[in-house]
VMD Tcl script that builds the backbone (N, CA, C; Angstrom):
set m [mol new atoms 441]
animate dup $m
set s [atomselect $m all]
$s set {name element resname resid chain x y z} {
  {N N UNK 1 A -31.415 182.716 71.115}
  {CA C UNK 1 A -32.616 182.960 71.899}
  {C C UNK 1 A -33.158 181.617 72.365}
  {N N UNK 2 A -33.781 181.711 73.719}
  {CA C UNK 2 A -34.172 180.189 74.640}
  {C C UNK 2 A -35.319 180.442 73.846}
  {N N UNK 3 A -35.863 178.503 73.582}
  {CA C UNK 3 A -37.371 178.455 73.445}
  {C C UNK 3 A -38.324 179.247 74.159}
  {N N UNK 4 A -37.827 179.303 75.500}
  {CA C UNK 4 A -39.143 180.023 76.847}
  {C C UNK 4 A -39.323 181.339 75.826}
  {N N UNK 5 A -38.352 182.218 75.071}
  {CA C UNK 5 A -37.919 183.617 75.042}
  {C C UNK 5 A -39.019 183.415 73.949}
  {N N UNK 6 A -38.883 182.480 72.434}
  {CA C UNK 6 A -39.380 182.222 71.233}
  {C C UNK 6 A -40.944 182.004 71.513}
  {N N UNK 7 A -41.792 181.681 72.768}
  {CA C UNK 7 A -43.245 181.310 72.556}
  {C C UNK 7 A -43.490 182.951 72.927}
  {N N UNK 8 A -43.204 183.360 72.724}
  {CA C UNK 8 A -43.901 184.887 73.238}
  {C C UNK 8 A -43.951 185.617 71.786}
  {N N UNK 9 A -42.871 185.480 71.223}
  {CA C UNK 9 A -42.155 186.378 70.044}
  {C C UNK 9 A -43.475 186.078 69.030}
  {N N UNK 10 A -43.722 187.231 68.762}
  {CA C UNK 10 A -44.948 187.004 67.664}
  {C C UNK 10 A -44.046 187.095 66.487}
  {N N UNK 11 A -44.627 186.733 65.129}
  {CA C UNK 11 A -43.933 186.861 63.630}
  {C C UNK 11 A -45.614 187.009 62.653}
  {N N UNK 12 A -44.986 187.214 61.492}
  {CA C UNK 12 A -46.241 186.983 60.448}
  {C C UNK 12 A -46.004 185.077 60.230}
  {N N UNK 13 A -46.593 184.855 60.315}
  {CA C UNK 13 A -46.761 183.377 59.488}
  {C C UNK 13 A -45.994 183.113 58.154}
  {N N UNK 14 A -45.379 181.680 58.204}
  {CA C UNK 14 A -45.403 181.413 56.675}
  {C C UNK 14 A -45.795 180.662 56.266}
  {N N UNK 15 A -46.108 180.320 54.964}
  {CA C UNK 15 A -47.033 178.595 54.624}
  {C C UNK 15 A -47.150 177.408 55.752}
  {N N UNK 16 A -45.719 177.111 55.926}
  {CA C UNK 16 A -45.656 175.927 56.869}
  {C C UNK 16 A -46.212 176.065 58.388}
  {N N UNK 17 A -46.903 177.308 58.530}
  {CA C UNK 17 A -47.182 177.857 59.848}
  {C C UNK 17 A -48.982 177.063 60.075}
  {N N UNK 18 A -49.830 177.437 58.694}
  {CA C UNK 18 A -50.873 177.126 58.328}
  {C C UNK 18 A -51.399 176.026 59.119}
  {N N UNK 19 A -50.616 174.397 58.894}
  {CA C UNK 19 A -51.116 173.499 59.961}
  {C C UNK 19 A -51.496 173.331 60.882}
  {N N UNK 20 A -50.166 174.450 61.669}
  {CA C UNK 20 A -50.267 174.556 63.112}
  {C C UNK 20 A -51.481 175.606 63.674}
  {N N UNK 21 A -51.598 176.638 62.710}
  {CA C UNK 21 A -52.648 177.119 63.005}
  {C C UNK 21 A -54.099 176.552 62.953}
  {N N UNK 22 A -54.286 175.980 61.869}
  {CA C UNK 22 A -55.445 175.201 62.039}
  {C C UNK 22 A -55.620 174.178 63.400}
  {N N UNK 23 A -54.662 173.426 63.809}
  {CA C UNK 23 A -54.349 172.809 65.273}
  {C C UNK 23 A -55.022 173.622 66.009}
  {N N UNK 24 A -54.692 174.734 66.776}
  {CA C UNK 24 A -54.765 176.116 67.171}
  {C C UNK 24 A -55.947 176.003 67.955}
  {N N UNK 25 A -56.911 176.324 66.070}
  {CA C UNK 25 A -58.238 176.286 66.021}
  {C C UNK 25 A -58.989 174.844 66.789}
  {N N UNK 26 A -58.782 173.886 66.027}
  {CA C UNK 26 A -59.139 172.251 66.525}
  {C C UNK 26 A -59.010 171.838 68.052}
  {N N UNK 27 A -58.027 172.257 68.263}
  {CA C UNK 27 A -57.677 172.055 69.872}
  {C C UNK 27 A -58.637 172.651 71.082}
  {N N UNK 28 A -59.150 174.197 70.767}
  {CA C UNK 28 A -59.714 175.023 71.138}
  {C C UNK 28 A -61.067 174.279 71.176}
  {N N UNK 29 A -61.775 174.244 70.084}
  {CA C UNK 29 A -63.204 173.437 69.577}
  {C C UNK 29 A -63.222 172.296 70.491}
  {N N UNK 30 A -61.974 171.308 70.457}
  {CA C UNK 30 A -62.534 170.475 71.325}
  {C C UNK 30 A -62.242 170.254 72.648}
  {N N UNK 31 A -61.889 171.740 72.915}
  {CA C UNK 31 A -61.567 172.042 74.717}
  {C C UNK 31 A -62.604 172.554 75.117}
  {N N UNK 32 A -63.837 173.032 74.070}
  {CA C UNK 32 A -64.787 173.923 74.536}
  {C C UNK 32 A -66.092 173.446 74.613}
  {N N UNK 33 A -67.148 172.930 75.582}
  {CA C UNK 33 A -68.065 172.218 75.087}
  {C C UNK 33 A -69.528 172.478 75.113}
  {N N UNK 34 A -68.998 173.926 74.906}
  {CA C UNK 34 A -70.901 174.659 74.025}
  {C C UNK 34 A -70.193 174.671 72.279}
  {N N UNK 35 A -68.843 174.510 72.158}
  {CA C UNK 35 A -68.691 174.167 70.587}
  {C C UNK 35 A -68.802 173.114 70.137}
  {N N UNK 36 A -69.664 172.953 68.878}
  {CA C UNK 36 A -69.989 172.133 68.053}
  {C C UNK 36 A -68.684 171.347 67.300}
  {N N UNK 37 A -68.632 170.245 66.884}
  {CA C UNK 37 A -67.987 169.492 66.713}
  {C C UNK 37 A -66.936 169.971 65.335}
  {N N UNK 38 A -65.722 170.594 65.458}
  {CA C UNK 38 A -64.404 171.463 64.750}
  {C C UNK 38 A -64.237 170.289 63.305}
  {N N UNK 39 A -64.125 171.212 62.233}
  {CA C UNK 39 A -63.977 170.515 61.188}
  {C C UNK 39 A -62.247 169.723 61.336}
  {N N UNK 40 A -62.172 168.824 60.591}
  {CA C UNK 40 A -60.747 168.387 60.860}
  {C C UNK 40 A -59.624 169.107 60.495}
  {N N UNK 41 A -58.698 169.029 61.010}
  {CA C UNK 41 A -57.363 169.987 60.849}
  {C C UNK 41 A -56.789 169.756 59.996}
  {N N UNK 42 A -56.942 168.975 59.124}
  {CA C UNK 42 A -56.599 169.487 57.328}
  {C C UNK 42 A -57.628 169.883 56.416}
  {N N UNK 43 A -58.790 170.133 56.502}
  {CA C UNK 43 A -60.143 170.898 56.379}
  {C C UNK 43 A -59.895 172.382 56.621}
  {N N UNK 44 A -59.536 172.360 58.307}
  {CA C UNK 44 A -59.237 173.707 58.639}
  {C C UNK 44 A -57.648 173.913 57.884}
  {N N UNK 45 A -57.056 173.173 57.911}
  {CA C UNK 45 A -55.270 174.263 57.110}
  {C C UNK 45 A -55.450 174.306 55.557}
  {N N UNK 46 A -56.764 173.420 54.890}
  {CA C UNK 46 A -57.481 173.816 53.473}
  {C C UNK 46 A -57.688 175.141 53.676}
  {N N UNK 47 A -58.352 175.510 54.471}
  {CA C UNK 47 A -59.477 176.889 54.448}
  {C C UNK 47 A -58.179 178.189 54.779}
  {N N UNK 48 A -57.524 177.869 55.646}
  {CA C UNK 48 A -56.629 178.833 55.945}
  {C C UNK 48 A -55.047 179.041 54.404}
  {N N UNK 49 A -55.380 178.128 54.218}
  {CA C UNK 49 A -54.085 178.124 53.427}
  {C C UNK 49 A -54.308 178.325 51.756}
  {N N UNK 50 A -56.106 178.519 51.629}
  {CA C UNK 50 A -57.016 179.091 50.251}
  {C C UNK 50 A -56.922 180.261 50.655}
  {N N UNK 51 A -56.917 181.055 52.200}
  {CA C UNK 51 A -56.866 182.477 52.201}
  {C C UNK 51 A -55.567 182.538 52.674}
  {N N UNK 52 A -54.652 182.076 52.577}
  {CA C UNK 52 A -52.979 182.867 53.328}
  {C C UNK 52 A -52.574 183.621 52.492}
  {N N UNK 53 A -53.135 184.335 51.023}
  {CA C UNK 53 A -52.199 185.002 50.567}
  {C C UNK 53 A -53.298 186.498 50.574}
  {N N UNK 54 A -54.257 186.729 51.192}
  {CA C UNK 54 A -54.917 187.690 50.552}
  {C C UNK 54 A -55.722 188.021 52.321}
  {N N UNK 55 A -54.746 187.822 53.731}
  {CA C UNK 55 A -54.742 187.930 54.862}
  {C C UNK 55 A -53.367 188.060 55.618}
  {N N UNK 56 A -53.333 188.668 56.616}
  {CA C UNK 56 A -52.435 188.961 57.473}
  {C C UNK 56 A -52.215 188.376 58.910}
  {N N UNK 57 A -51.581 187.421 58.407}
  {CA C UNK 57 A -51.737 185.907 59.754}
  {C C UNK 57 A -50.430 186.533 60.763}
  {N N UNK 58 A -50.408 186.152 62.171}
  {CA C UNK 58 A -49.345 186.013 63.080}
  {C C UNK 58 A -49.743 184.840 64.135}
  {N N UNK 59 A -48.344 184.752 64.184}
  {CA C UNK 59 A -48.178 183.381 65.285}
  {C C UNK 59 A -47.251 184.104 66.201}
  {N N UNK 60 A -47.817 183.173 67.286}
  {CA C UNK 60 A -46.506 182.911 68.579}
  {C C UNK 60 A -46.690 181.886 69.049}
  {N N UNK 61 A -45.235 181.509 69.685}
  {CA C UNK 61 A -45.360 179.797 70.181}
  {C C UNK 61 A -44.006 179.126 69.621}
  {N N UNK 62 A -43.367 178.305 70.077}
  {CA C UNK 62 A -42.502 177.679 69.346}
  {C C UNK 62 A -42.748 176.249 69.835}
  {N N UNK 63 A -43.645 175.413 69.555}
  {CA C UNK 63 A -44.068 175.530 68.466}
  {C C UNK 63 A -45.748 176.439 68.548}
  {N N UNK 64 A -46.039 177.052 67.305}
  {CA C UNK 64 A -47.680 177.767 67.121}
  {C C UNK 64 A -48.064 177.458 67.854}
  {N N UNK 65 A -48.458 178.352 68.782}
  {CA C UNK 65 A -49.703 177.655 69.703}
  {C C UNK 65 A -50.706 179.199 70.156}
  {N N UNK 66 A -50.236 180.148 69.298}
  {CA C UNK 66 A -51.020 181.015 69.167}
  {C C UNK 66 A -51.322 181.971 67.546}
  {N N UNK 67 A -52.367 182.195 67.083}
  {CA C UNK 67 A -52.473 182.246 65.664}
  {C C UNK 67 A -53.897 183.756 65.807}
  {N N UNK 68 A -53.017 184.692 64.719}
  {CA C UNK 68 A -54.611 185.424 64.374}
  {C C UNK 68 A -54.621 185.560 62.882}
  {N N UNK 69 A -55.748 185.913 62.235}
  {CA C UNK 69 A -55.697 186.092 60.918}
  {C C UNK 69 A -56.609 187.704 60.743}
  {N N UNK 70 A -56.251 188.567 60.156}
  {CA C UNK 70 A -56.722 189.789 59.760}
  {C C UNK 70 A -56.864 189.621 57.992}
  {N N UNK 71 A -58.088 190.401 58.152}
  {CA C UNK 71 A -58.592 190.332 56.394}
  {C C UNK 71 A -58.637 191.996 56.222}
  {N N UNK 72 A -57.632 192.623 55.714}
  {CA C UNK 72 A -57.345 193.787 56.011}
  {C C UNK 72 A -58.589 194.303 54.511}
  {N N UNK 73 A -58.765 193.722 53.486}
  {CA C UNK 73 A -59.742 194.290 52.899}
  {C C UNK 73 A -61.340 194.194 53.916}
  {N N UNK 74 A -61.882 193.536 54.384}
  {CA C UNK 74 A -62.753 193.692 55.410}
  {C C UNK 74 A -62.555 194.194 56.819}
  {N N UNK 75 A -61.670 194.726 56.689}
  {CA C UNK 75 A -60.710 195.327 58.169}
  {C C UNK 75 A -61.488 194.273 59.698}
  {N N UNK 76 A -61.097 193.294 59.126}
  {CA C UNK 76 A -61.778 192.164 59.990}
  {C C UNK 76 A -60.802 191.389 60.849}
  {N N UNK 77 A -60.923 191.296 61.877}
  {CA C UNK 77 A -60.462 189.949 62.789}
  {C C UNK 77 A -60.749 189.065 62.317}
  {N N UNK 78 A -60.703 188.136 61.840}
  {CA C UNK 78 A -61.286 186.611 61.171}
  {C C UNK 78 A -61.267 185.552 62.208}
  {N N UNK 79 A -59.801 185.709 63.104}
  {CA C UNK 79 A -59.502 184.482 63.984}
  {C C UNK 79 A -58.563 184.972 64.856}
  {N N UNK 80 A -58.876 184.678 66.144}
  {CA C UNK 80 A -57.534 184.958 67.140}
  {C C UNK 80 A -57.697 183.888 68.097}
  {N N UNK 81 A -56.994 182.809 68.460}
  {CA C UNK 81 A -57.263 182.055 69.381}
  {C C UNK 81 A -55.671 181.567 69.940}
  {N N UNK 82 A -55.991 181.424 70.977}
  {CA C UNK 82 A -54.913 181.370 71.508}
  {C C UNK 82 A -54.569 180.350 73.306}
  {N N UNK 83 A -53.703 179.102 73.033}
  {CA C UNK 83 A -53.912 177.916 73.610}
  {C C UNK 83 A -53.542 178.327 74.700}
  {N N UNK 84 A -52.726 179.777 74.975}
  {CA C UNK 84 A -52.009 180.131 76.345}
  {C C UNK 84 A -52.551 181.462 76.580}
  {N N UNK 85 A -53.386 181.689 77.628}
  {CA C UNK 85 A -54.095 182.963 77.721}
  {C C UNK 85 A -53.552 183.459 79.592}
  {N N UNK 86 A -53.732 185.265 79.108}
  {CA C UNK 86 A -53.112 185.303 80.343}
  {C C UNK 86 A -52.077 185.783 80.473}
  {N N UNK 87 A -51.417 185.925 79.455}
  {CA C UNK 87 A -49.816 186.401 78.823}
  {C C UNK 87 A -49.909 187.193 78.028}
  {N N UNK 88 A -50.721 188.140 78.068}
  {CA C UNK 88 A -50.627 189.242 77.000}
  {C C UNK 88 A -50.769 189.120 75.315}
  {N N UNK 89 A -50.385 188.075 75.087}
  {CA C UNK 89 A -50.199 187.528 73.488}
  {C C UNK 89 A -51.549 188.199 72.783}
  {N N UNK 90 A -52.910 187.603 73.231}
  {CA C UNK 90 A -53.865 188.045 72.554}
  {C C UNK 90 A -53.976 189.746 72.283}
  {N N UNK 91 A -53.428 190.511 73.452}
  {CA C UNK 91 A -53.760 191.966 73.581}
  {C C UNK 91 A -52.717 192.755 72.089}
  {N N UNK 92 A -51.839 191.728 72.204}
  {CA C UNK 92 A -50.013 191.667 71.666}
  {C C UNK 92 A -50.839 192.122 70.159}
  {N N UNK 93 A -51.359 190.847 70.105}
  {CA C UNK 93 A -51.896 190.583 68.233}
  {C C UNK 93 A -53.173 191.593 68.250}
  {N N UNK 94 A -54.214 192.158 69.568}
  {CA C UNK 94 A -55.178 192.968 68.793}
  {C C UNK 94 A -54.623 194.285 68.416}
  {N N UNK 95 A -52.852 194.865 68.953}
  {CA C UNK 95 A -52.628 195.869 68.958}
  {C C UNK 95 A -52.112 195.945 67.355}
  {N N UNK 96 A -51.193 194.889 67.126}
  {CA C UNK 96 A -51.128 194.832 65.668}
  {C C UNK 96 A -52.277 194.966 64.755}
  {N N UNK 97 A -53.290 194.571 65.100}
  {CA C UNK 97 A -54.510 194.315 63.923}
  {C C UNK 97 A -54.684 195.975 64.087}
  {N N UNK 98 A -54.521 196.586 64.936}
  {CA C UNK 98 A -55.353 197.918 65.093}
  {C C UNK 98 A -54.300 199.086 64.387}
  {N N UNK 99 A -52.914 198.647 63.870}
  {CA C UNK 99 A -51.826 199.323 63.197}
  {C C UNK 99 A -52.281 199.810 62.130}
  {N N UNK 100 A -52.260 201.308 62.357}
  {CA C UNK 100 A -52.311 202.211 60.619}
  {C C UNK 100 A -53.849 201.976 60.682}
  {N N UNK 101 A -55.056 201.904 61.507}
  {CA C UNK 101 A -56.660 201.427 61.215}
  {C C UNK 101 A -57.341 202.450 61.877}
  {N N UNK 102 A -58.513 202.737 61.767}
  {CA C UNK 102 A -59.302 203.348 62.487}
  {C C UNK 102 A -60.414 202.861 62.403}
  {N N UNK 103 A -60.782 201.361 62.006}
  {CA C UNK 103 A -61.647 200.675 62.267}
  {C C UNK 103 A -61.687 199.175 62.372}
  {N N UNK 104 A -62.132 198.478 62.880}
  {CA C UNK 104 A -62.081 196.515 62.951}
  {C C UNK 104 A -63.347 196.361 63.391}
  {N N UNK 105 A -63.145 195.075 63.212}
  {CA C UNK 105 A -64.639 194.631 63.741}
  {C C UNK 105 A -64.337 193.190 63.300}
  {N N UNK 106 A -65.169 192.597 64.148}
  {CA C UNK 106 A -64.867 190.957 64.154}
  {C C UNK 106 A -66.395 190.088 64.819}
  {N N UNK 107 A -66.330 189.005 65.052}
  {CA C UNK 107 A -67.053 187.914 65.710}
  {C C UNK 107 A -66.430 187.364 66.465}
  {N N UNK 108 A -67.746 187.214 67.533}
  {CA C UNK 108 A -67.277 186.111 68.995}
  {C C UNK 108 A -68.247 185.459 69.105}
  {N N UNK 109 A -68.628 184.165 69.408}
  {CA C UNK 109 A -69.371 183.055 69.815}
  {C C UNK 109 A -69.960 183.990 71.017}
  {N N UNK 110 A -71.509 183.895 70.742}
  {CA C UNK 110 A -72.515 184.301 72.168}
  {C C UNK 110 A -72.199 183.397 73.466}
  {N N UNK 111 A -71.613 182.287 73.549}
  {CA C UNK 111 A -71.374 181.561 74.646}
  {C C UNK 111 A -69.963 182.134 75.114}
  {N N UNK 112 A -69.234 182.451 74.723}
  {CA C UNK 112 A -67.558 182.844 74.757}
  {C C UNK 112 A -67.546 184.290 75.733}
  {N N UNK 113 A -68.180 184.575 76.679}
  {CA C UNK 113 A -68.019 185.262 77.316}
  {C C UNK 113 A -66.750 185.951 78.157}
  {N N UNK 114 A -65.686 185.140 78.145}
  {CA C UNK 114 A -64.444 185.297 78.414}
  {C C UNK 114 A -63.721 186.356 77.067}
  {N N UNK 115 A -64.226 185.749 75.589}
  {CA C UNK 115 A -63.418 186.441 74.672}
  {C C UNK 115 A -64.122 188.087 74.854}
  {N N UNK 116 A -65.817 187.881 75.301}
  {CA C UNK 116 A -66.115 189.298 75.065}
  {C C UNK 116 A -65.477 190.403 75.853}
  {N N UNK 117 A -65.214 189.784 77.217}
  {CA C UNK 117 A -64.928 190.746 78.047}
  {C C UNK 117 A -63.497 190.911 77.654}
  {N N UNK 118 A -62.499 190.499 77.214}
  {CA C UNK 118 A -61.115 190.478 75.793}
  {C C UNK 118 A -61.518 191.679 75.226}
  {N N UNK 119 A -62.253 191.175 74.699}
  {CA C UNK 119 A -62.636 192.277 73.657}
  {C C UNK 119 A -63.222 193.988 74.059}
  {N N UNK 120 A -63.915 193.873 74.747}
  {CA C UNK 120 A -64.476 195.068 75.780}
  {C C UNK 120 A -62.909 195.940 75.844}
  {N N UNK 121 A -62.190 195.030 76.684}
  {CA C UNK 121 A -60.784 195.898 77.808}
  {C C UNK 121 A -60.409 196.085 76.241}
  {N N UNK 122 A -60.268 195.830 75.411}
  {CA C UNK 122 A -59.568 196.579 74.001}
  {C C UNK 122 A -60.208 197.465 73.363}
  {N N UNK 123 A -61.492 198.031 73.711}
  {CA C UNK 123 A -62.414 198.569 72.893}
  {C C UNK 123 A -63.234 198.457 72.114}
  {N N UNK 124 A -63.955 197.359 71.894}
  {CA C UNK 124 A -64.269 196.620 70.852}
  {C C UNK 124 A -65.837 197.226 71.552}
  {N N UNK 125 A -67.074 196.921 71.139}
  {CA C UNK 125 A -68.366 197.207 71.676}
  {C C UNK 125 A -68.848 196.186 70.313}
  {N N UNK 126 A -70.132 195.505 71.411}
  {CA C UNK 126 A -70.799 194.901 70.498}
  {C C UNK 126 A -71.928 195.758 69.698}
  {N N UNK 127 A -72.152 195.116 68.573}
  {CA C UNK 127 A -73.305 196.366 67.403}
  {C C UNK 127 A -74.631 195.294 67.093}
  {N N UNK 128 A -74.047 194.523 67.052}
  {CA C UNK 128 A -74.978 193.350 66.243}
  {C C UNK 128 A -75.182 191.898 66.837}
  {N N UNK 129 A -75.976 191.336 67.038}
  {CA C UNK 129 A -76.401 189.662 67.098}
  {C C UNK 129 A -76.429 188.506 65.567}
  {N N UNK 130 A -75.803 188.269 65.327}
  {CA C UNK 130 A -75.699 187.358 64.197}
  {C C UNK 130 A -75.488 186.033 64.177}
  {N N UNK 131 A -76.639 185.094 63.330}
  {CA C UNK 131 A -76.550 183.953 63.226}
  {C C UNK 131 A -75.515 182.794 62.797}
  {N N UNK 132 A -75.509 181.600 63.142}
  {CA C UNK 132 A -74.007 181.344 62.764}
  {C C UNK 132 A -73.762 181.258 61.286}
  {N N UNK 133 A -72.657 181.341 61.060}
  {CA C UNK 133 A -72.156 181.020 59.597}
  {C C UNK 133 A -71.602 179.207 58.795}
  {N N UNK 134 A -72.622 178.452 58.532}
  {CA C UNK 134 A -71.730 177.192 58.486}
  {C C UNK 134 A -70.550 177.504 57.778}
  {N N UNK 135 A -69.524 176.098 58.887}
  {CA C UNK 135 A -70.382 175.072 59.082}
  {C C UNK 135 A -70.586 175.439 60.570}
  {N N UNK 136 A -70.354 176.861 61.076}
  {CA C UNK 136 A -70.316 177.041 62.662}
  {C C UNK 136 A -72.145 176.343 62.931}
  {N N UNK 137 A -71.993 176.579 64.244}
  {CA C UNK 137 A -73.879 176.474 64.576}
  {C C UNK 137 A -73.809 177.282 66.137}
  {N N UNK 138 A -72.770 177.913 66.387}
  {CA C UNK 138 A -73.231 178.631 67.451}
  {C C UNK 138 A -73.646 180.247 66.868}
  {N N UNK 139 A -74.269 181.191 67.597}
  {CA C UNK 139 A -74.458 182.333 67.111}
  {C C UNK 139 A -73.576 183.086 67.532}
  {N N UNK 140 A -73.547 184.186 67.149}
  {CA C UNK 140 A -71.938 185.343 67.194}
  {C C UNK 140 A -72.556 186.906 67.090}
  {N N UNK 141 A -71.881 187.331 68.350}
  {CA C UNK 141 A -71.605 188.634 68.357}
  {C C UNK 141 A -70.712 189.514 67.728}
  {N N UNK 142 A -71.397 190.447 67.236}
  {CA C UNK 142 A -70.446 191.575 65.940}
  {C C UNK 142 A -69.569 192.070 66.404}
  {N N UNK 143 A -68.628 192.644 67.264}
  {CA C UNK 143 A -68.074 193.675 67.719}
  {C C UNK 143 A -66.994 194.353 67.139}
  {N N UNK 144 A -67.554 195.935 67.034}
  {CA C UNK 144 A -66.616 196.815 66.236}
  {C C UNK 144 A -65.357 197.601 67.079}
  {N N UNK 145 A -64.814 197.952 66.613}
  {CA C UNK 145 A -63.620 198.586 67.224}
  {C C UNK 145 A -63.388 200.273 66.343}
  {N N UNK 146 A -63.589 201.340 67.059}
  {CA C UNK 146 A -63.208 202.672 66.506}
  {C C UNK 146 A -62.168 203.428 67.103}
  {N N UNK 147 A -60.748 204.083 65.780}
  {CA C UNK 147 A -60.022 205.081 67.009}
  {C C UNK 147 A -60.383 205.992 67.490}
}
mol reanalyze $m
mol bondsrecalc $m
mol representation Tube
mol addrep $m
């Protein structure tokens, strides 16, 4: 299989995936500039790699350059970000999160208006306004998802 073929191909993650995902995250933060300043990317592959065994991570990219994490005991989105948008990938990973569920629900940054309307075309509806969580400092929209 060509690399071009491999950045599409989603997988579950494995340990060594963790870094790159935290990257992911970091890259994003400092492409975005109503976001507050991204903890460092071994901070972030700390935090991800204290929860990789008790979450349901996928990547695509060869190399990662797209990452989500599901907390299937909180039937939560935790993280979906993704450096190549536009290509289906994100829709790719909310269809997985939504496998065997009849409920999700997640957070989006109130400035991120691009992810909401993401989120909308998938079904998602916002419920709630919520303050940020440090070390975030932007505020976040709830949005649930029902089958």
């Amino acid at each position: 299989m060509t690399a071009e073929l491999n950045a599409d191909k989603i997988r579950r993650a494995v340990p060594g995936d963790v870094t790159s995902c935290a990257k992911v995250i970091h890259d994003w933060a400092k492409q975005t500039d109503w976001m507050s300043e991204e903890l460092p990317v071994e901070e972030l592959a700390n935090l991800i790699g204290d929860a990789f065994d008790s979450r349901e991570i996928w990547v695509a990219g060869d190399p990662v350059d797209c990452y989500m994490s599901v907390d299937p005991e909180q039937q939560k989105i935790g993280a979906l970000y993704c450096s190549r948008t536009g290509q289906g990938i994100g829709k790719r990973f909310v269809e997985i999160a939504k496998e065997g569920r009849e409920f999700l629900w997640l957070t989006t940054h109130r400035p991120n208006t691009a992810a909401q309307r993401f989120y909308r075309r998938e079904g998602f509806e916002v419920t709630a306004e919520e303050p940020p969580v440090p070390p975030d400092t932007v505020p976040v929209y709830r949005m649930e998802w029902r089958a």
